[in-house]
DRENVEXFI-936075 format. One record per residue: residue number from 1; x, y, z of N, C-alpha, C in turn. Coordinates in nm, 3 decimals. Layout:
N
(atom NUM; (X; Y; Z); (X; Y; Z); (X; Y; Z))
...
This chain:
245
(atom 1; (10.793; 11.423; 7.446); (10.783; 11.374; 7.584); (10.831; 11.230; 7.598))
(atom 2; (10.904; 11.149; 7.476); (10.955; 11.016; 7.489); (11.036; 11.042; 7.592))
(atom 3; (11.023; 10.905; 7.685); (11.140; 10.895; 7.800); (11.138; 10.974; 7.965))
(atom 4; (11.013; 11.049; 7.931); (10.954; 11.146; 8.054); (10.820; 11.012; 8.092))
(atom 5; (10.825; 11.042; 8.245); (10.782; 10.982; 8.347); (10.715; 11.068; 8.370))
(atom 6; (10.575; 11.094; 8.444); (10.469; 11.176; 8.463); (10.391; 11.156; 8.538))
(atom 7; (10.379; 11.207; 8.705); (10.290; 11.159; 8.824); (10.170; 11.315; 8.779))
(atom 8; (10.038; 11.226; 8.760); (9.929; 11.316; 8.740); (9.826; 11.314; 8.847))
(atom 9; (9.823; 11.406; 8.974); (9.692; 11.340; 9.032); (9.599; 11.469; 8.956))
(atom 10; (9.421; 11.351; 8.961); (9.357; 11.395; 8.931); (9.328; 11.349; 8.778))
(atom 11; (9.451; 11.228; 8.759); (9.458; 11.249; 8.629); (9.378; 11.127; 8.529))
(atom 12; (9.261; 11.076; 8.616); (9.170; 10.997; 8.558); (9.037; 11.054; 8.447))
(atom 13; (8.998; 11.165; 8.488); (8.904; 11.262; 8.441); (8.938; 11.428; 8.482))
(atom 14; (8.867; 11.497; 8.351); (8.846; 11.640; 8.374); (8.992; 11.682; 8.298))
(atom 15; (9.059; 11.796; 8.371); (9.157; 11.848; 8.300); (9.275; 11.750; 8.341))
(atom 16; (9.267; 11.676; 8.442); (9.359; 11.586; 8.453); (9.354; 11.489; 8.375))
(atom 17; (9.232; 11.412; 8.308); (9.227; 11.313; 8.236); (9.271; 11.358; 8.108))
(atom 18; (9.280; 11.479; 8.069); (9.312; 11.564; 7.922); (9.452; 11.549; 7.916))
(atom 19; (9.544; 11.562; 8.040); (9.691; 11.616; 8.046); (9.767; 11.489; 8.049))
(atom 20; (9.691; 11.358; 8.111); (9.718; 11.236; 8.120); (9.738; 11.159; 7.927))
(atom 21; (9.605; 11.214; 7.880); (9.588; 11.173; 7.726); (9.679; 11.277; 7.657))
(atom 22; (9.701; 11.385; 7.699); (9.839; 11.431; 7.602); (9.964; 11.424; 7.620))
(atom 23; (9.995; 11.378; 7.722); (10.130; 11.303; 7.773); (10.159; 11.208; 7.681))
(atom 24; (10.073; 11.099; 7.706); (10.088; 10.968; 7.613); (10.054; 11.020; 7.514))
(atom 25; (9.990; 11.077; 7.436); (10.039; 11.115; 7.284); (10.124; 11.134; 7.255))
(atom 26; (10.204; 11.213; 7.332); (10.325; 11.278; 7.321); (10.429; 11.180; 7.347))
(atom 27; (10.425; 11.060; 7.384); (10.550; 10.977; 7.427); (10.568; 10.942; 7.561))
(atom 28; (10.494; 11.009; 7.659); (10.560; 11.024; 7.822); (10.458; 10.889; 7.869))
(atom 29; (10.542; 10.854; 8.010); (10.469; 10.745; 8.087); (10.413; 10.787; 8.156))
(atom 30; (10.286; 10.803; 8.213); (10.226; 10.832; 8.329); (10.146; 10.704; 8.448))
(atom 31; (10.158; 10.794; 8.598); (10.144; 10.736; 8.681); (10.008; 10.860; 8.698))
(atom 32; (9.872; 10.798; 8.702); (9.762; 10.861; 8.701); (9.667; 10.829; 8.848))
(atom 33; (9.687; 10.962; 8.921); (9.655; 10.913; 9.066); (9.496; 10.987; 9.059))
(atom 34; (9.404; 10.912; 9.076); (9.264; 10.943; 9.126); (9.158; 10.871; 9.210))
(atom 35; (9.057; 10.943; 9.259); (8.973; 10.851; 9.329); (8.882; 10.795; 9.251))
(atom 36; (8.855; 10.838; 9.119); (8.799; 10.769; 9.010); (8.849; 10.639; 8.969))
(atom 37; (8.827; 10.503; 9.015); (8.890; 10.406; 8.953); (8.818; 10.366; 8.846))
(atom 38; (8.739; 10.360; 8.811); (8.636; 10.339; 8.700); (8.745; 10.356; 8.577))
(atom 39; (8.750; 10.509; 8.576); (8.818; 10.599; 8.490); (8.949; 10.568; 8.480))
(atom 40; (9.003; 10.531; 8.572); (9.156; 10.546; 8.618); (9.190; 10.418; 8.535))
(atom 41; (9.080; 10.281; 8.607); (9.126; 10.118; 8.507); (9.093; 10.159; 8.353))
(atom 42; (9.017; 10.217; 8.320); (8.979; 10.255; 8.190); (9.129; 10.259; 8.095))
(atom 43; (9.134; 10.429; 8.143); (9.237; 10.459; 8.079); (9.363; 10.364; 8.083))
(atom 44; (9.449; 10.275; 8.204); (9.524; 10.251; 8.189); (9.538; 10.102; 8.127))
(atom 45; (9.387; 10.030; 8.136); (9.353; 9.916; 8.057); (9.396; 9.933; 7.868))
(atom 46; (9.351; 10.080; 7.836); (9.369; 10.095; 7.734); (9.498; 10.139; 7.627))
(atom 47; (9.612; 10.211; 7.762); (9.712; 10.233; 7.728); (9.820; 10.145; 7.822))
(atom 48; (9.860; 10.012; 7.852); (9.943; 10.002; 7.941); (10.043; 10.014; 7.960))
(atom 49; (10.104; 10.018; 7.843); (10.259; 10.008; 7.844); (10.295; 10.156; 7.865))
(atom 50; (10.210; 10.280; 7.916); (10.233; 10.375; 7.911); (10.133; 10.478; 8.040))
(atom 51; (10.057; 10.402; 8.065); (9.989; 10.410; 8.230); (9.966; 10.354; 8.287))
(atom 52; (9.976; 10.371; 8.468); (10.012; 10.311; 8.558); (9.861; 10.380; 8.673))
(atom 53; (9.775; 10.342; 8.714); (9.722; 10.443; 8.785); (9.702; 10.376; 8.916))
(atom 54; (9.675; 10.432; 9.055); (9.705; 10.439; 9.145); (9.600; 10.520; 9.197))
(atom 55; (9.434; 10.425; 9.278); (9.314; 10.480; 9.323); (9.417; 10.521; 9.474))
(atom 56; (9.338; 10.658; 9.492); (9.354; 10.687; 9.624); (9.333; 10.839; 9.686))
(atom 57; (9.305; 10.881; 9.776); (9.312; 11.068; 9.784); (9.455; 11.069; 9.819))
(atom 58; (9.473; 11.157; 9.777); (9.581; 11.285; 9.753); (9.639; 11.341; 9.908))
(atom 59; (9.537; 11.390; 9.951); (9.573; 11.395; 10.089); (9.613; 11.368; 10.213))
(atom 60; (9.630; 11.220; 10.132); (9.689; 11.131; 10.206); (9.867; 11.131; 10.190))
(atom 61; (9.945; 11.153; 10.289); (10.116; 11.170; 10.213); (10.117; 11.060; 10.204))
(atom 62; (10.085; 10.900; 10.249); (10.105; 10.781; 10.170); (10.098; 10.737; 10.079))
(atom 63; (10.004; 10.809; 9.970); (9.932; 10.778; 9.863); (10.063; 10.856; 9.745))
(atom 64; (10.114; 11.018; 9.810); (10.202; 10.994; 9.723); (10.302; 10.944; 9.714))
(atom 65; (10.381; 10.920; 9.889); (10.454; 10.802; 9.845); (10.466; 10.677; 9.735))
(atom 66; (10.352; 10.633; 9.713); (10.328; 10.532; 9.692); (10.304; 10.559; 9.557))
(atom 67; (10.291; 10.696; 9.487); (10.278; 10.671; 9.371); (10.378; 10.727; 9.272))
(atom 68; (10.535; 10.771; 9.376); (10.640; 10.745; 9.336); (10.698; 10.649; 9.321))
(atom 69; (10.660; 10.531; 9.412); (10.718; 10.405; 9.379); (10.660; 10.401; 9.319))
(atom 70; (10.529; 10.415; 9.245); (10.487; 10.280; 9.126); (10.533; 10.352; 9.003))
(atom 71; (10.576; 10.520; 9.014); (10.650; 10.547; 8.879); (10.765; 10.477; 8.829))
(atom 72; (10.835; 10.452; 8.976); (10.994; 10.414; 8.939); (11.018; 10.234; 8.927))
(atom 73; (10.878; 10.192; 8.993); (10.904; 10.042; 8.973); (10.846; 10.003; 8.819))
(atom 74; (10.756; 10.118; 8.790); (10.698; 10.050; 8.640); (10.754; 10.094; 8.532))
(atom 75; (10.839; 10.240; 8.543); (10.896; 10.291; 8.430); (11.020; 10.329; 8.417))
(atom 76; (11.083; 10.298; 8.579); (11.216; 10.327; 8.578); (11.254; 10.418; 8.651))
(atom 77; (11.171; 10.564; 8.661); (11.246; 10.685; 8.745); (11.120; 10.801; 8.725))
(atom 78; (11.152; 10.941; 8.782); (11.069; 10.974; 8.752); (11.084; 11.104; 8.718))
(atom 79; (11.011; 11.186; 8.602); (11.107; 11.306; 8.557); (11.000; 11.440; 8.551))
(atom 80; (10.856; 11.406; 8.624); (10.764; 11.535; 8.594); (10.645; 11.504; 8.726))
(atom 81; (10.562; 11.594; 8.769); (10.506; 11.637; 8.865); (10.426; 11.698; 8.811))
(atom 82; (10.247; 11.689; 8.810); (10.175; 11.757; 8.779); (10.025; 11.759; 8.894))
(atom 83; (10.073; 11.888; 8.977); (9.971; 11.864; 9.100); (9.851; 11.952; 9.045))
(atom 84; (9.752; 11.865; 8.969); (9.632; 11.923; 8.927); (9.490; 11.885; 9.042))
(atom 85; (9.456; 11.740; 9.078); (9.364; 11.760; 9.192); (9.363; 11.836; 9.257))
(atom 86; (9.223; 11.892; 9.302); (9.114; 12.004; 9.422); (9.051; 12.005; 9.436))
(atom 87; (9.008; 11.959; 9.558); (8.820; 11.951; 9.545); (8.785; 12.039; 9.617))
(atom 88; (8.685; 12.141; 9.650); (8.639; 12.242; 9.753); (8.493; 12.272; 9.728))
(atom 89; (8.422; 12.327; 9.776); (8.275; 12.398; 9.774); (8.295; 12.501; 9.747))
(atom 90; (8.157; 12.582; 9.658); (8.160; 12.715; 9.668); (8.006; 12.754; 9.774))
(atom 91; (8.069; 12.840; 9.762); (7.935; 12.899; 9.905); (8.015; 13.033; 9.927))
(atom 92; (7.936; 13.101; 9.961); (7.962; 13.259; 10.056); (8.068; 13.232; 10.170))
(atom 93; (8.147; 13.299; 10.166); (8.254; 13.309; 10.295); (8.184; 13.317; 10.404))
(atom 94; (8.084; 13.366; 10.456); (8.017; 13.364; 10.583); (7.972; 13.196; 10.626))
(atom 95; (7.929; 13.132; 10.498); (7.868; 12.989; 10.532); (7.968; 12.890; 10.549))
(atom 96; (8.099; 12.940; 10.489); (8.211; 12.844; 10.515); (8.228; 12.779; 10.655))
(atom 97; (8.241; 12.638; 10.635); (8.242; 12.547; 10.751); (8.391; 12.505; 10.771))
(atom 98; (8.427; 12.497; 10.910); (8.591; 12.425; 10.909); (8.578; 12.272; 10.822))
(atom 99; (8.454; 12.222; 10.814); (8.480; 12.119; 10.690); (8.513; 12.127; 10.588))
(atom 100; (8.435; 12.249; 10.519); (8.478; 12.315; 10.332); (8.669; 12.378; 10.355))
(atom 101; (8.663; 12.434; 10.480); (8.801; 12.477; 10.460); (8.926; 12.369; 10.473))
(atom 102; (8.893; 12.254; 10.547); (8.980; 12.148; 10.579); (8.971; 12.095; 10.395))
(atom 103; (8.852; 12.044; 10.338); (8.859; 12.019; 10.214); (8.961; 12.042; 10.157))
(atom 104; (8.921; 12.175; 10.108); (9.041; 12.260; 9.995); (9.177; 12.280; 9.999))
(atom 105; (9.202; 12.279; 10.204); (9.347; 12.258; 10.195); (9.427; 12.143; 10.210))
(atom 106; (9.284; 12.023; 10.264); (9.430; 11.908; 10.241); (9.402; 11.831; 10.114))
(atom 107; (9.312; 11.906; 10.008); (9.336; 11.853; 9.908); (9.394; 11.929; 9.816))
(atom 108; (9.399; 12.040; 9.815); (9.480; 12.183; 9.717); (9.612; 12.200; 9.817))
(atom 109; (9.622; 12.267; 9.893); (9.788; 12.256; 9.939); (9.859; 12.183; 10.011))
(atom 110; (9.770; 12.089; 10.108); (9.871; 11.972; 10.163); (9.878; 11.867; 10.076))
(atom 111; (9.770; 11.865; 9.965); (9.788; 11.742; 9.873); (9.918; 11.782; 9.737))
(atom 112; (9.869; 11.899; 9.748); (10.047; 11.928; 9.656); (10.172; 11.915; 9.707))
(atom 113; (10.176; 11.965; 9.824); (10.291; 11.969; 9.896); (10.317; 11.815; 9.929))
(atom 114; (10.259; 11.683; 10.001); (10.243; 11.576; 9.991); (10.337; 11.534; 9.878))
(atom 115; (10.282; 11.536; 9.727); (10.360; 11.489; 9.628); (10.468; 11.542; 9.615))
(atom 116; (10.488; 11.694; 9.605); (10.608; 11.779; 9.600); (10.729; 11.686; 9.691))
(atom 117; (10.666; 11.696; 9.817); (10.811; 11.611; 9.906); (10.816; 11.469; 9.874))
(atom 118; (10.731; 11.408; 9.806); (10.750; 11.259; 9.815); (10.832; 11.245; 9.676))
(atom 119; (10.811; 11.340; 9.616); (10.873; 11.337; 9.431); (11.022; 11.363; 9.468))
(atom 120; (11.029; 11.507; 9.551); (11.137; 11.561; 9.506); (11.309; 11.439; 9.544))
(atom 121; (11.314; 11.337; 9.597); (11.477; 11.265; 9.531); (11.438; 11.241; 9.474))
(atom 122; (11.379; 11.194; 9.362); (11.358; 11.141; 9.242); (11.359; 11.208; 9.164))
(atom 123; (11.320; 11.400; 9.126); (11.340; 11.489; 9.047); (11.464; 11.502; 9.064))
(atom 124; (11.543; 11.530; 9.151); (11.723; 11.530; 9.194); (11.777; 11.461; 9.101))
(atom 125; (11.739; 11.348; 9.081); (11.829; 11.270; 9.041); (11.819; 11.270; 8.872))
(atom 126; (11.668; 11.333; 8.823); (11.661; 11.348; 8.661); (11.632; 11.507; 8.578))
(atom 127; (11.682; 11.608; 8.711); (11.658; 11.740; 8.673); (11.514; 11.742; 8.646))
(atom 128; (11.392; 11.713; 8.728); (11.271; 11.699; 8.687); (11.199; 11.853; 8.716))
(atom 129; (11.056; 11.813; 8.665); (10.965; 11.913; 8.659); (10.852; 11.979; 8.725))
(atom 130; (10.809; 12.024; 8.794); (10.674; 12.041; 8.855); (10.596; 12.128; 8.833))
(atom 131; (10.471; 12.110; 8.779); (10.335; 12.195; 8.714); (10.272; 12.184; 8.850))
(atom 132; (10.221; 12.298; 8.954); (10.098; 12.316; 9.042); (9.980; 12.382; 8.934))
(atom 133; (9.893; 12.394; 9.051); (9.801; 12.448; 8.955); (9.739; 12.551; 9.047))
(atom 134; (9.739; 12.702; 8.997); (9.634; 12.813; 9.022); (9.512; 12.831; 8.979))
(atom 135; (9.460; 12.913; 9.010); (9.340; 13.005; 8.970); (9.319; 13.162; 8.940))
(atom 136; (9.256; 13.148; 8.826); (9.238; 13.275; 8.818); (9.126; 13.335; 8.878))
(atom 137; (9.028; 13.218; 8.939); (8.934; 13.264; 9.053); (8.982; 13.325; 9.156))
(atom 138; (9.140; 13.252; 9.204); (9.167; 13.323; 9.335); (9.225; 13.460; 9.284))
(atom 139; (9.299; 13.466; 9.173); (9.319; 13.613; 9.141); (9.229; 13.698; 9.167))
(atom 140; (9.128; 13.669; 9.127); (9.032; 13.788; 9.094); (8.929; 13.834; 9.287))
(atom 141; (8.957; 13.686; 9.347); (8.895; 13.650; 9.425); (8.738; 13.689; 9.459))
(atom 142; (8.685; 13.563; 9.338); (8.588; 13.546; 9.297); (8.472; 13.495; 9.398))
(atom 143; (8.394; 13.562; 9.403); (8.254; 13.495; 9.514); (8.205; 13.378; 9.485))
(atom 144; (8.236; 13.368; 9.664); (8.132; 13.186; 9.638); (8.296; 13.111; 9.661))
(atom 145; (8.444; 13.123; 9.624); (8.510; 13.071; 9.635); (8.646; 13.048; 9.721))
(atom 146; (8.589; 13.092; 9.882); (8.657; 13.121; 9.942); (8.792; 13.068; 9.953))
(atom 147; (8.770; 12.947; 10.035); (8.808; 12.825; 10.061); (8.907; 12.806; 9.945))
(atom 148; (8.864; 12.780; 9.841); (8.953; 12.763; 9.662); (9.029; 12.865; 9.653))
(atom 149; (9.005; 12.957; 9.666); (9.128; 13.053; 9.669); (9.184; 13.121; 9.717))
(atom 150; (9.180; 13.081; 9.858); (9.286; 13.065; 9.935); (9.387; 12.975; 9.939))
(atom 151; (9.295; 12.851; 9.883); (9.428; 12.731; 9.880); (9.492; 12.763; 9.732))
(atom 152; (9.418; 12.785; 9.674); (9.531; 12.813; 9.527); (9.626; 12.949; 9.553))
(atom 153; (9.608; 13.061; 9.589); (9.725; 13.130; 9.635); (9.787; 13.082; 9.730))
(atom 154; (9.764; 12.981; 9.856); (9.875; 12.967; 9.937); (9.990; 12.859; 9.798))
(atom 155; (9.902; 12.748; 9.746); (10.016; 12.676; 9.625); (10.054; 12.766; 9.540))
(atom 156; (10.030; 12.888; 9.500); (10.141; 12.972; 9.433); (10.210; 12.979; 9.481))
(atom 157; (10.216; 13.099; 9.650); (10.364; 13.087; 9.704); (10.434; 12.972; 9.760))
(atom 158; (10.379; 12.867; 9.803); (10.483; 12.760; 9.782); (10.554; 12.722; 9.697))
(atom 159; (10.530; 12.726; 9.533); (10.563; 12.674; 9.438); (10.673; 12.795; 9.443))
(atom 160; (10.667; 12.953; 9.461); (10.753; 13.023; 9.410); (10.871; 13.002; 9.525))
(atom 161; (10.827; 12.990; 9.654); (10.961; 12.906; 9.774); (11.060; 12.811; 9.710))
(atom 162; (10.980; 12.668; 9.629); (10.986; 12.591; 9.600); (11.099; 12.546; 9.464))
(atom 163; (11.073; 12.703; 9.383); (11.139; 12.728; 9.243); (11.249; 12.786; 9.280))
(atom 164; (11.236; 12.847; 9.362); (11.424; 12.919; 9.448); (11.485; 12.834; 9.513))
(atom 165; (11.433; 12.719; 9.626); (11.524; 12.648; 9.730); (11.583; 12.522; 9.614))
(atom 166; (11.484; 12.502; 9.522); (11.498; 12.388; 9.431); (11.574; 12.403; 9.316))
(atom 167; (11.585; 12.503; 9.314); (11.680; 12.547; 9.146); (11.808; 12.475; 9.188))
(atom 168; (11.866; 12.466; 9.320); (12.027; 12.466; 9.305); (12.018; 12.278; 9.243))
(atom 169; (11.872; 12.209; 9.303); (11.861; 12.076; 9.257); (11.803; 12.001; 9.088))
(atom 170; (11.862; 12.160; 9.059); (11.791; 12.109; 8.892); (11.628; 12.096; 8.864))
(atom 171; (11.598; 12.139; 8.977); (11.424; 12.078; 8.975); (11.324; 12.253; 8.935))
(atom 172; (11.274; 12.216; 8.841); (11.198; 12.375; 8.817); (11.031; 12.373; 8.833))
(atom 173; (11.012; 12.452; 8.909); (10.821; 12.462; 8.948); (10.773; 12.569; 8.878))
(atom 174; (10.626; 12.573; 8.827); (10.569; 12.666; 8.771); (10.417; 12.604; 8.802))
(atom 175; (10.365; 12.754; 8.733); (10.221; 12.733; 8.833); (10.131; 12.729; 8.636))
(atom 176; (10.003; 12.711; 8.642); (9.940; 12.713; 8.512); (9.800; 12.763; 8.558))
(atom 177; (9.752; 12.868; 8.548); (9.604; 12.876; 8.582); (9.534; 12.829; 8.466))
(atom 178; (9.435; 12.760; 8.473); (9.373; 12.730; 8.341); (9.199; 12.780; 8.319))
(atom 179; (9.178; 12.827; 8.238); (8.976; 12.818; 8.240); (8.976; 12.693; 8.084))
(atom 180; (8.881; 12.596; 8.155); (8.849; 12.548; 8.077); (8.730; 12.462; 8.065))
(atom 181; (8.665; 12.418; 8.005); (8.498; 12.396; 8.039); (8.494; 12.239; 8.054))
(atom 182; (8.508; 12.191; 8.209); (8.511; 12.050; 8.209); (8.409; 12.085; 8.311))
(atom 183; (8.371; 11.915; 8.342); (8.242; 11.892; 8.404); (8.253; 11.967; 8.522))
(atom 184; (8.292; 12.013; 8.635); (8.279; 12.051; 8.714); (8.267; 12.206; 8.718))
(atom 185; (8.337; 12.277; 8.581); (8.262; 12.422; 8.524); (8.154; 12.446; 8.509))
(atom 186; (8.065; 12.311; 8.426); (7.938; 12.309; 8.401); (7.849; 12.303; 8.509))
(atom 187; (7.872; 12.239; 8.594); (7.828; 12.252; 8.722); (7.841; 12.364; 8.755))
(atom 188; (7.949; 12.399; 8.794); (7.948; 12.607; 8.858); (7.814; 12.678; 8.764))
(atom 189; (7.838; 12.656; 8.653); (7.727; 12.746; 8.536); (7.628; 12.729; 8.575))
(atom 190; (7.562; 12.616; 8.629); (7.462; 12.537; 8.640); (7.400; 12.635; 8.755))
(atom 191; (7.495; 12.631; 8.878); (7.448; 12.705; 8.988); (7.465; 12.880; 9.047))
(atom 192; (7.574; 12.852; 8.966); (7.581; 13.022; 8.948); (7.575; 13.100; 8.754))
(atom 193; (7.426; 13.067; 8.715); (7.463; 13.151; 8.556); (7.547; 13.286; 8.563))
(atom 194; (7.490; 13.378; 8.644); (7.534; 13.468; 8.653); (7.640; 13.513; 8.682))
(atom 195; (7.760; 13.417; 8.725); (7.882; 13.447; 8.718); (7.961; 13.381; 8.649))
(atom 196; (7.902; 13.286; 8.577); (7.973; 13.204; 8.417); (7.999; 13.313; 8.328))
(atom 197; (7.891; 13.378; 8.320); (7.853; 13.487; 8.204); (7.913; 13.623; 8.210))
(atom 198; (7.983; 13.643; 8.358); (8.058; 13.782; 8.346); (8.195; 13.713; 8.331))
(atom 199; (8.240; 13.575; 8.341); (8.377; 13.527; 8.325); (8.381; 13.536; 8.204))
(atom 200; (8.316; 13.465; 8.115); (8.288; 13.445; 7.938); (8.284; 13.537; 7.914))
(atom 201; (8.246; 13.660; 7.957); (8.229; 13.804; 7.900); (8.327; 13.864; 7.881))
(atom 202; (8.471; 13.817; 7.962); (8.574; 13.849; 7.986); (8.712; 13.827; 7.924))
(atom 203; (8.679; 13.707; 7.872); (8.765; 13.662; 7.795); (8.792; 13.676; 7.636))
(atom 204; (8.895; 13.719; 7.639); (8.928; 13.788; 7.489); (8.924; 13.695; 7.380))
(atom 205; (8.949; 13.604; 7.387); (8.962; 13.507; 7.297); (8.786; 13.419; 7.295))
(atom 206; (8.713; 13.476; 7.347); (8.576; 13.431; 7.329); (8.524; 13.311; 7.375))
(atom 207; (8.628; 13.232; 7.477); (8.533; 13.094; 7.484); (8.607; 13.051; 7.615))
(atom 208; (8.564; 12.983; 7.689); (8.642; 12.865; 7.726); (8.712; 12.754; 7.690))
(atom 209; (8.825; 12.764; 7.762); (8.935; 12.641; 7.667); (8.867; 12.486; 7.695))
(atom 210; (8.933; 12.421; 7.607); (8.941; 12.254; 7.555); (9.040; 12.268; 7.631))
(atom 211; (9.012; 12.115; 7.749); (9.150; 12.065; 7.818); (9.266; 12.029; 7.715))
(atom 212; (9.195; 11.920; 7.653); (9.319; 11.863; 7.558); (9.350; 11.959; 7.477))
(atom 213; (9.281; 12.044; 7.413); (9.307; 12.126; 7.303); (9.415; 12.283; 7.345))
(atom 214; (9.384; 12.280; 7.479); (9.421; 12.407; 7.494); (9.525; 12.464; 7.661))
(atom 215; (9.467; 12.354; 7.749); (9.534; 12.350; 7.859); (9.659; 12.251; 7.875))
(atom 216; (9.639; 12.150; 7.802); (9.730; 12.031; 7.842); (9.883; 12.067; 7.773))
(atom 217; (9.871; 12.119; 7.660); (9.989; 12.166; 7.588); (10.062; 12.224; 7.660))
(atom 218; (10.009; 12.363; 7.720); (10.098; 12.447; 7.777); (10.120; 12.351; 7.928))
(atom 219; (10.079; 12.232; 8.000); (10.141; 12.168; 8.080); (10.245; 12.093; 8.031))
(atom 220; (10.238; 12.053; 7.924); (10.407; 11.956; 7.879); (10.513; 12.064; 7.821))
(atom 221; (10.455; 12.164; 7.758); (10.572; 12.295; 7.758); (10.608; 12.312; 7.865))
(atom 222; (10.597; 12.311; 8.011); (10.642; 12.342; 8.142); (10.691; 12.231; 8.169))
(atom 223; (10.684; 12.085; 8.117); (10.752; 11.971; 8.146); (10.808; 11.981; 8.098))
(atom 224; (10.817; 12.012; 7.972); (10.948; 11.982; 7.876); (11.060; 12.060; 7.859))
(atom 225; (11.177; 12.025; 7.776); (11.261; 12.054; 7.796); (11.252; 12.242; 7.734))
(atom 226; (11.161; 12.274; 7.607); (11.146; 12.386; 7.575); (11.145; 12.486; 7.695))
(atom 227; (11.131; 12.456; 7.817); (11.093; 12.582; 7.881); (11.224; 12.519; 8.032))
(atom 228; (11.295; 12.519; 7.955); (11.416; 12.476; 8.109); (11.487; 12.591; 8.194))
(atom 229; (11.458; 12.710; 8.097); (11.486; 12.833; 8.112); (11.398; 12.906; 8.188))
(atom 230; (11.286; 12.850; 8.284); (11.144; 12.906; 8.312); (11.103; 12.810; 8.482))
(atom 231; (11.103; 12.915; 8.560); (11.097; 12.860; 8.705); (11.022; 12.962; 8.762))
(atom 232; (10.931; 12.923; 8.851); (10.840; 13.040; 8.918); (10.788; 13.089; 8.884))
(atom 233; (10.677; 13.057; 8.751); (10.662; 13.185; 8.671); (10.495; 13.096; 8.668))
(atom 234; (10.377; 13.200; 8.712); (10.269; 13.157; 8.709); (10.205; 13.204; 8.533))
(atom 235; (10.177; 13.054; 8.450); (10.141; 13.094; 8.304); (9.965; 13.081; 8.339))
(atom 236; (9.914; 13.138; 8.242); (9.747; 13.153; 8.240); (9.700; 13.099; 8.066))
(atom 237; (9.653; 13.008; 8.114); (9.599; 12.956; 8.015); (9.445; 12.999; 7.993))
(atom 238; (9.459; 13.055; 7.971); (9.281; 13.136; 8.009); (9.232; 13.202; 7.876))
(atom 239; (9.263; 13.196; 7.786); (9.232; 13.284; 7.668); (9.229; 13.464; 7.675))
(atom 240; (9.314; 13.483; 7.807); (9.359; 13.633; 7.765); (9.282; 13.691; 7.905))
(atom 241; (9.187; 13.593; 8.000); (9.094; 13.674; 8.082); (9.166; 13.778; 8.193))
(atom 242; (9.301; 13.699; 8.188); (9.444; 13.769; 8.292); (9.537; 13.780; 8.223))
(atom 243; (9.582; 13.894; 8.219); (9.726; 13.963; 8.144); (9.796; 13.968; 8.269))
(atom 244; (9.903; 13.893; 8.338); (9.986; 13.953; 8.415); (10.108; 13.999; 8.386))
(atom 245; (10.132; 14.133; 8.510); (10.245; 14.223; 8.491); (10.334; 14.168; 8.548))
């Protein structure tokens, strides 16, 4: 990943803070957008010459403006896209409020789409990359998660719009569903046992993934150059819980 540029929102903590720390292992610069500044000065106090972070919501299209310029003023240009922030409630579809639903979508698909248009001259110009992010909750369309997965299937089919109108610009999108046990899983467990335990039950490979260990990889394989051959194509990082046809 030497020489790759890397806008992460979300990417102060959780699976974003994982994909942020395997970037820079890997060589890449990142621009780490969250509302966590705590986390956000942390990390980039500790790595600077190699993160840049940028407090702010997502849902704001200024914010990603703004955190394309600070890719290209601090590192030069910018060559990867990783729209991992979402915040939403779970609750029963009946209790859903136009608040929980405004949530999820201007932070799951107007906050992707936001970066998507604010990135894309700048992917033009370096054949760049873009990782969204699915669910395999909305696959399954899991209770309690209305709101969430709806906005994660509407960012699939954008991303697959996105991987056709964009190919002629060198720019390739792919989607990554991930299960993996970060704080905000533990929380779900917390309030729903009973549906932790038929997910875990499910999964072939026996566990829930490690961000760093197990999700973040297969996000810089979709950055990187190994997979240049690969557009539109939703991967599942899930330990086997979804086989898609």
């Amino acid at each position: 990943m030497k020489h790759q540029v890397v806008i992460v929102t979300g990417g102060a903590a959780g699976i974003g803070g994982a994909i942020t720390a395997e970037l820079v292992r890997r060589g890449a610069q990142v621009v780490a957008v969250d509302l966590d500044g705590e986390a956000g000065a942390g990390m980039a106090g500790a790595h600077p010459e190699q993160i840049a972070f940028l407090k702010g919501d997502i849902s704001d299209g200024q914010i990603a403006r703004d955190a394309v310029a600070l890719a290209v003023e601090r590192f030069g240009k910018l060559t990867g896209l990783v729209n991992n922030a979402h915040a939403s409630r779970q609750k029963p579809l009946l209790d859903h409020t136009p608040e929980d639903w405004a949530l999820s979508f201007d932070t799951g698909l107007y906050g992707t789409l936001n970066f998507m248009q604010a990135a894309h001259p700048e992917l033009v110009k370096t054949g760049g990359a873009i990782v969204n992010f699915g669910s395999g909750a909305a696959l399954d369309g899991q209770k309690n998660q209305a709101s969430y997965a709806a906005a994660k299937e509407a960012i699939r089919g954008l991303s697959r719009v996105a991987a056709n109108e964009w190919a002629s610009d060198g720019i390739r999108v792919n989607i990554v569903c991930p299960l993996a046990l970060t704080d905000g899983v533990a929380n779900w467990k917390k309030a729903h046992p009973d549906q932790y335990d038929e997910v875990a039950a499910k999964v072939p490979l026996g566990r829930f993934g490690d961000p760093q260990k197990d999700v973040a990889p297969v996000v810089a394989f979709l950055l990187g150059a190994d997979s240049q051959y690969m557009t539109g194509q939703t991967v599942m990082a899930d330990g086997g819980g979804h086989m898609l046809r």
